[in-house]
N, C-alpha and C positions, 0 to 999 in steps of 0.2 A: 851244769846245774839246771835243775828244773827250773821251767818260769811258766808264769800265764800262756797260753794258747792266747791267736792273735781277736780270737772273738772275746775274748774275758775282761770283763774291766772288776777289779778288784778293791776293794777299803770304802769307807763309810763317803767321803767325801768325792771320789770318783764318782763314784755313784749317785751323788746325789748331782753333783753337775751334770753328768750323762743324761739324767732325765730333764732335768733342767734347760738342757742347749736345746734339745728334742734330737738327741740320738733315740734311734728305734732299737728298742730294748725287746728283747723275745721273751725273757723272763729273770725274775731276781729269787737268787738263795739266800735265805737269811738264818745265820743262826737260830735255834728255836729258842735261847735266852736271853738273845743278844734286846740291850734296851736300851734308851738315853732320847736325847732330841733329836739325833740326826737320822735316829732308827725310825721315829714318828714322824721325821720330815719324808724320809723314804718309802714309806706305806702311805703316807698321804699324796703322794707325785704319783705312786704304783697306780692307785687307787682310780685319779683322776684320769691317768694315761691306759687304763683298762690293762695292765701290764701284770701279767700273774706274778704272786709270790708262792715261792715253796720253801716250808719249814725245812731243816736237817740239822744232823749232829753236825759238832765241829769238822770231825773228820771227815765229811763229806767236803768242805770246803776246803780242808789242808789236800783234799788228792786230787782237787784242781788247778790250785799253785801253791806256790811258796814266797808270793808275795804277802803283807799284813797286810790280808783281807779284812780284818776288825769286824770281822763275823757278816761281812756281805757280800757277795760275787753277783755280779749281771753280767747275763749273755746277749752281747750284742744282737740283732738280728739284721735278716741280711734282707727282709724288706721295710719298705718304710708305708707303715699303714697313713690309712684318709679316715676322716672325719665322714659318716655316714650320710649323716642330713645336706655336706656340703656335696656330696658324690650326687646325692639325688636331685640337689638344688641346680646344678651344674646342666646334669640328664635336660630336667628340664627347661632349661634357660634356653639348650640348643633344637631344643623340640624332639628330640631323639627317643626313639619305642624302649624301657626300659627292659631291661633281661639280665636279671638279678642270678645270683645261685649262693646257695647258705647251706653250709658244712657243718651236722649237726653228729658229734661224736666218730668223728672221723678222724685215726689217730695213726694210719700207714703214712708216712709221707710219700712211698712212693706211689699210694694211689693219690694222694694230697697232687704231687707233681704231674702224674699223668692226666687226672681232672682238669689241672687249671691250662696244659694243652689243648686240650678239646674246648674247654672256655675261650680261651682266645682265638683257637678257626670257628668257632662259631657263633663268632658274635659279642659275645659277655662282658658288659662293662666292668661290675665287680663281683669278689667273693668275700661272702658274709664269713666270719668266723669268730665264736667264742675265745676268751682271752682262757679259760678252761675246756678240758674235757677233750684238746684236737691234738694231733703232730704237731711239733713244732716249726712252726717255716725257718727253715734252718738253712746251712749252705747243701746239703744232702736232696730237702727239698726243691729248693733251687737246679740243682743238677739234673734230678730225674725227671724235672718240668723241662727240661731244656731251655731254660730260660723267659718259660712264660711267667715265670709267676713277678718276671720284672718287667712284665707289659701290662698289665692287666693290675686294676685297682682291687687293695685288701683292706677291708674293713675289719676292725677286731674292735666287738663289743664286748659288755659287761652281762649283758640278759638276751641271748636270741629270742625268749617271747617278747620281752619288751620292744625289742627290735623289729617285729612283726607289726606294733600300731604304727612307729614310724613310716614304714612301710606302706599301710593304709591309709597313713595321713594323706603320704605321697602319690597316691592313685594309684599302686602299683598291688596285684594280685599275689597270692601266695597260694603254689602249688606244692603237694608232697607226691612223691613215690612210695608207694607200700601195695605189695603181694595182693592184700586181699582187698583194695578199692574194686568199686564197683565200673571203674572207666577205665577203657581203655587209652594208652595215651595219644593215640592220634585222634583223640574224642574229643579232646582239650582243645580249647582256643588261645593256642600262646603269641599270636600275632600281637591282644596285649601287653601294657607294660607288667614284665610280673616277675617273683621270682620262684626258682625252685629249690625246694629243700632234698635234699642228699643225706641219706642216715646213716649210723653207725651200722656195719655189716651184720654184725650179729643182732642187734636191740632195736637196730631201724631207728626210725624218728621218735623221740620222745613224747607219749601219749599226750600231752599236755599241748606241743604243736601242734601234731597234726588236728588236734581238737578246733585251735585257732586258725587254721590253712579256712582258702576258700571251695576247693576244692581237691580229689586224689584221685589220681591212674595207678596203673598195671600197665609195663611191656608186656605186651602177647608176647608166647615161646610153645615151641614146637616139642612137646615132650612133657617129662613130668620132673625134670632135674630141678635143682634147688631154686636157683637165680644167679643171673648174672652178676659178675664183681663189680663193685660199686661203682670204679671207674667205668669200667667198658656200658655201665648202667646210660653215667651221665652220658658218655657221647653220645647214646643212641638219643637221648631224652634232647641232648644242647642243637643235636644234626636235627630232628621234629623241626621243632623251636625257627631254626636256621630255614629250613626246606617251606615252613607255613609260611614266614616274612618273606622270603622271595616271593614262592608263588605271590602273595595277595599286595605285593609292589609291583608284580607287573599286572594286573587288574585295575 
């Protein structure tokens, strides 16, 4: 007989304990008619816990199990997100140079996976990520990171602009990568604390960031070919970053 997959928790009440214990929840399916108090206690936990909901028919959620789902399934997730402000309060409690990275419409996981590799040899405390709009960290994710993405701290907010003042509260800079910046990026001074934004492949950074960024580079390239894939973008960008902080710790 079919049953749940071992990531599925399924029915009204599972689910509402799930969010409640603080299992890390990737995302919830809810019925699109489904309603009552425990439907509004569960958009209210989604809500506060930045945890996406996705509407569907019934039958989206009858060809996930054949347990009474009661019109909600959640998918476990297989990281356990941090609390932003405490990531940064943390940083600087121990005096530590901050170097952020924010995944902004990035929906491969296998570039999701290979990113947060290069994040972890070079440095990166955490990855900013929308609770919309990204791949899902999922066990796939998980996989093709090699298991960086359970070294490395993930933040999953509600607004990456909003997430930008925090950011600035925090002393920390915010750099974009986009084609037609006016710097180059070994132009940058990333020895400070800061972070970088990484865009969707095709639409880049959302106008509205990069508005709010402190500044924007271009990787130099040899040729006239499009650009480099977003992953192999960031190492070039996380290895700078890495090679600036050496050199200027030993000065």
């Amino acid at each position: 007989m079919f049953q749940s997959k071992k990531n599925i928790i399924a029915g009204r009440n599972p689910v509402t304990e799930a969010l409640k214990s603080g299992q890390s929840v990737d995302k919830i399916l809810l019925f699109k008619n489904a309603g009552g108090d425990v439907i509004y206690e569960i958009r209210q936990l989604a809500k506060q816990l930045n945890v996406p909901i996705q509407y569907v028919p019934n039958e989206k959620l009858n060809s996930l199990t054949n347990i009474n789902h009661q019109g909600v399934v959640a998918f476990k997730s297989s990281i356990v997100y941090q609390d932003l402000q405490q990531v940064i309060d943390w940083i600087n409690s121990k005096a530590e140079n901050a170097l952020f990275l924010m995944l902004d419409g990035i929906t491969d996981v296998r570039n999701i996976g290979a990113i947060a590799r290069s994040a972890v040899c070079c440095g990166v405390q955490t990855i900013i990520i929308s609770d919309k709009g990204i791949g899902a960290l999922n066990e796939d994710a998980v996989k093709s990171s090699a298991g960086a993405l359970e070294q490395i701290q993930i933040c999953r907010v509600n607004s990456l602009l909003k997430t930008l003042d925090t950011l600035h509260l925090g002393g920390i800079k915010v750099f974009t990568s986009e084609i037609k910046a006016g710097k180059k990026l070994f132009e940058i001074d990333l020895t400070e604390p800061c972070c970088i934004i990484m865009g969707n492949e095709e639409k880049g950074i959302q106008p509205y960031m990069s508005k709010a960024a402190d500044d924007h580079f271009f990787i130099p390239m040899v040729g006239n070919f499009d650009s480099f894939n977003v992953s192999v973008a960031t190492g070039i960008i996380l290895y700078e970053a890495m090679k600036q902080r050496m050199m200027n710790d030993t000065h």
